[in-house]
N, C-alpha and C positions, 0 to 999 in steps of 0.2 A: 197235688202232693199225695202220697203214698200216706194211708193213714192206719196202716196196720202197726202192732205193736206199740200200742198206746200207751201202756204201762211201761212199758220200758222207755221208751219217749220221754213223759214226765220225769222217770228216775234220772236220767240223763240229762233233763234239761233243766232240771235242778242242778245238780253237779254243776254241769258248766256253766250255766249261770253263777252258782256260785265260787269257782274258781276266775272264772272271768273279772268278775266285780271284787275277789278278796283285796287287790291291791287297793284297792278306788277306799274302801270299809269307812277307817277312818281320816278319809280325805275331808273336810268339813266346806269347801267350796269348789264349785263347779273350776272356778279358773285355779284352783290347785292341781284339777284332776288334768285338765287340756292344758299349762306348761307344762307337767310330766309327758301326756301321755299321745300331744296332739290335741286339735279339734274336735276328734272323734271320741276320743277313750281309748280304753283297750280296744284291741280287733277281735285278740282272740285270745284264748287263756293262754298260761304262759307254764314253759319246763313242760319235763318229759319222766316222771309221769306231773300233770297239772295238777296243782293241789288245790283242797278242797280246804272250805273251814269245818267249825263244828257244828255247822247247820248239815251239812250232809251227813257227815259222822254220828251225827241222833235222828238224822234221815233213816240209815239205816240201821240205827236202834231200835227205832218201832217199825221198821218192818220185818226185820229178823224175827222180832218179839212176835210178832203177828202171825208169821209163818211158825212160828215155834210151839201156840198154844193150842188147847186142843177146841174142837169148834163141837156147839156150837160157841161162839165166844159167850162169857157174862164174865162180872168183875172177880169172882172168886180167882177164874182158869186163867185170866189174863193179866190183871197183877204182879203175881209173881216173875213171869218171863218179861214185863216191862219195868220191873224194880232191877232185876239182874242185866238187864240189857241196858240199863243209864249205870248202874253202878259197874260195869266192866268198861265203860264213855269212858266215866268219870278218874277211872284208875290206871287208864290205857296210857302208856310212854309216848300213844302219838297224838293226848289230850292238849295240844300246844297251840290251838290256834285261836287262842281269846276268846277261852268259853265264855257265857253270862255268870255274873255270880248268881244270879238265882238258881240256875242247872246246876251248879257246882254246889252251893249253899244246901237246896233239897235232896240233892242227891247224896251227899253226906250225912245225913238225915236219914232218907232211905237205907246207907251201908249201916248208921249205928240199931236200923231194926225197928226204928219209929212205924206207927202207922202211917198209911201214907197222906192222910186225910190231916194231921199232924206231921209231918217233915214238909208238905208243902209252904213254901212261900205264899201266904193267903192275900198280902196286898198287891202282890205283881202281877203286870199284866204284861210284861217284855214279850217282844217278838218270837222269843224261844218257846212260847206255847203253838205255835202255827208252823212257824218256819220248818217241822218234820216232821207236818200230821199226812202229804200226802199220799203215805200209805195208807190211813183209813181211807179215802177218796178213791182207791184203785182197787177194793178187797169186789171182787166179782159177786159173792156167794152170803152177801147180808143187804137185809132189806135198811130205809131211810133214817129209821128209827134206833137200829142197829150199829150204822155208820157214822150216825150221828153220838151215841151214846160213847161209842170207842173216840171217837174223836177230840170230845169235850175230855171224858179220863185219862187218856196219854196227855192232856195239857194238865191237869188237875193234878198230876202227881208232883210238876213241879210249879207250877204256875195255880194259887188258887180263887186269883181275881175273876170274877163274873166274865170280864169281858175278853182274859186272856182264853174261855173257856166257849162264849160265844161265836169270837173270833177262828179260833179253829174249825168247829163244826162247820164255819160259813167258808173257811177254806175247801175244807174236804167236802164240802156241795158241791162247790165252783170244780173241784177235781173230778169229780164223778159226774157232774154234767157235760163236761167238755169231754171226759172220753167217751160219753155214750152220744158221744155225737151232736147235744145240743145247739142249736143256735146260735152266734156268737155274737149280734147284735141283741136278740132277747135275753143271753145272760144277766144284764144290771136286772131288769125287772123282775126275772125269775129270782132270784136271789135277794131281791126285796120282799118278793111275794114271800118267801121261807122264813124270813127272819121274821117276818110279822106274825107268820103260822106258829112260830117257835116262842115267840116271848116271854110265855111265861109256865115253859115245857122245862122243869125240871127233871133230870132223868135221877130218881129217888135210891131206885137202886144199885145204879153205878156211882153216884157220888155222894149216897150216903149223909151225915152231918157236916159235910164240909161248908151249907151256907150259914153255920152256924157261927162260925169263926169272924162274917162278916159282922155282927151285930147287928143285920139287918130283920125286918117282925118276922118275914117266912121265904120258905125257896124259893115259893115263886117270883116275891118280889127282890131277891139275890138276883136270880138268872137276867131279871128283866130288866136291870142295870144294863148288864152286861149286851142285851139284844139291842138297847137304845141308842147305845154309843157306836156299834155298830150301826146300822141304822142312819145315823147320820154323817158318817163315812162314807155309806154308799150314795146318800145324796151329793155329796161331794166327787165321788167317783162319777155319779151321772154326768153333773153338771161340764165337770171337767171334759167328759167325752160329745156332751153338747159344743165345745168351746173347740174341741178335736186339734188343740195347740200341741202339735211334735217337737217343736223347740226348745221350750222351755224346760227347766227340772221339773218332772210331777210331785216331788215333793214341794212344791209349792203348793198344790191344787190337794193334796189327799194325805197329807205329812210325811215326815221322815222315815217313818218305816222303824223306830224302836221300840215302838210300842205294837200289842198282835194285833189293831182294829187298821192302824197305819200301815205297818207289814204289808197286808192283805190287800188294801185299797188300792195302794202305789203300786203295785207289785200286776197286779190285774189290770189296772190303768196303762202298764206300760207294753203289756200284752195285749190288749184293745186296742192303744194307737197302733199299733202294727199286725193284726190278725193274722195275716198272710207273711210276713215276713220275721219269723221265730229268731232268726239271728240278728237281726235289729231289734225286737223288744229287749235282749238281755243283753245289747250294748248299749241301751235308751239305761237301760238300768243301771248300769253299772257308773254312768254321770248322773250321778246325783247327788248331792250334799249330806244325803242320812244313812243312814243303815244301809247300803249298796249290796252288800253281798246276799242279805238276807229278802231286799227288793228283787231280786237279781234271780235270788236262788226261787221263789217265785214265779214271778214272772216264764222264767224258764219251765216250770211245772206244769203254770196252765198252760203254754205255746204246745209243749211236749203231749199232753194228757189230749190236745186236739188234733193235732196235727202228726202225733205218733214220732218214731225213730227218727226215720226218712227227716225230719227237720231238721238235726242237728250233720254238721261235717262229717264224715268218716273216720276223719283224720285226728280232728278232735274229743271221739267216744275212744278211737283206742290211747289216747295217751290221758283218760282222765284218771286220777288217783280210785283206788276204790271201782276198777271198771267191773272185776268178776264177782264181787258183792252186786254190784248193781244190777248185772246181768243177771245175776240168779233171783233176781227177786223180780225183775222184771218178768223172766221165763212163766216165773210159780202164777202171774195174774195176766200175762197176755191169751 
């Protein structure tokens, strides 16, 4: 397969993952989804242009944001264009696709001028912290440390649980490993390796007093909630890929995907049983009992971020909602 254009890839196989999986969302069992939609699921996304939820639509909030601030990045420069890019989400006429209340919640918080360390939701750890970090995983031009710090901040502004914040960075790893080409059998490991490196890596200067909120004695033992539970997610992820069951819903094996440590695991899970076949992981995705669209929209990002454009249909990049957004942010990092 054609692995140029890797970043555009990801952007795309997000989208249609999650436009593919939007109808499946909240389907709550497998045999709801297969007498709608067949044995199989959806095939392929559906309408002309396909629509997206609001996991792509804050997809491309932090990447616009990203492209919009001035580099090099820290939290001063980058804040502001990630405060105004969810508060223009949040106010947008085509905000209709079942945001989270949490995104809704801090983001209103955000518009009334709170700080953001305060408007954040400090107990939630929803999916909507990961589900549109992987624009920090595709930025070319910042080092580990870096990508990691952005990572964890765009979740923190609205998600400020530990692990909503852990769980992303170990997205936007998993993103930036796979488009520089990584291994895709040594992935689990490498990405064990990290989480263990990171445990108890608070980035001080990008998030500030926020683990103060938690009542926990100090930051580092805040973050390190949050790296354990991940942590034992991706033992679940292994085992699961030890067990290498295609059948079955992986929300079984790594949960439902509402949560960003589940998101994550299911979502990668459904991209490892199929490494090689990108449009069958985000139709594995889109049958599943939990949070589908958001497994979906996953799933589809790691397929994309390794396997490039070339993965996805033709037919189905030009009729996805949101295609010249996508493209142009794709352009700015291939």
């Amino acid at each position: 397969m054609n692995t140029q254009n890797r970043a555009s890839g990801c952007l795309f196989g997000l989208a249609l993952g999650d436009a593919l999986a939007a109808p499946t969302e909240f389907m709550r069992t497998i045999y709801e989804i297969t007498d709608r939609f067949g044995p199989q699921g959806p095939t392929e996304p559906l309408g002309s242009p396909a629509r997206v939820t609001d996991d792509t639509q804050m997809t491309l909030a932090v990447g616009e944001a990203l492209v919009a601030a001035p580099r090099p990045y820290a939290p001063e420069t980058l804040e502001e264009p990630l405060r105004q890019a969810f508060i223009a989400w949040m106010v947008s006429p085509e905000n209709t696709r079942a945001p989270g209340m949490t995104c809704m919640s801090a983001c209103a918080n955000l518009r009334r001028g709170q700080p953001w360390h305060e408007a954040t939701v400090a107990g939630s750890k929803g999916c909507g912290a990961n589900m549109r970090v992987a624009p920090a995983g595709l930025l070319p031009d910042v080092d580990a440390a870096t990508r990691a710090a952005i990572a964890q901040f765009q979740a923190a502004l609205t998600h400020g649980h530990p692990t909503g914040l852990a769980a992303s960075d170990l997205t936007a790893c998993a993103i930036a490993d796979l488009k520089a080409g990584g291994d895709v059998a040594g992935l689990p490991r490498r990405l064990r390796e990290y989480a263990l490196s990171q445990r108890r890596v608070y980035h001080d200067d990008w998030l500030g007093p926020l683990w103060q909120r938690s009542g926990m004695a100090s930051p580092e033992a805040f973050i390190a909630r949050g790296w354990d539970e991940c942590l034992v997610v991706l033992a679940q992820l292994e085992s699961a890929l030890k067990n290498g069951d295609r059948g079955s819903d992986p929300c079984l094996a790594t949960g439902d995907g509402w949560i960003a440590e589940e998101a994550f695991a299911t979502g990668l899970l459904c991209f490892l049983l199929f490494p090689d076949d990108p449009v069958a992981a985000i139709r594995r995705a889109a049958v599943t009992q939990g949070d589908s669209d958001s497994i979906a929209c996953l799933a589809g990002a790691f397929a994309g971020a390794y396997h490039g454009l070339a993965a996805w249909p033709d037919a189905w990049v030009q009729r996805i909602e949101y295609r010249e957004r996508l493209a142009a942010l794709g352009r700015a990092w291939d």
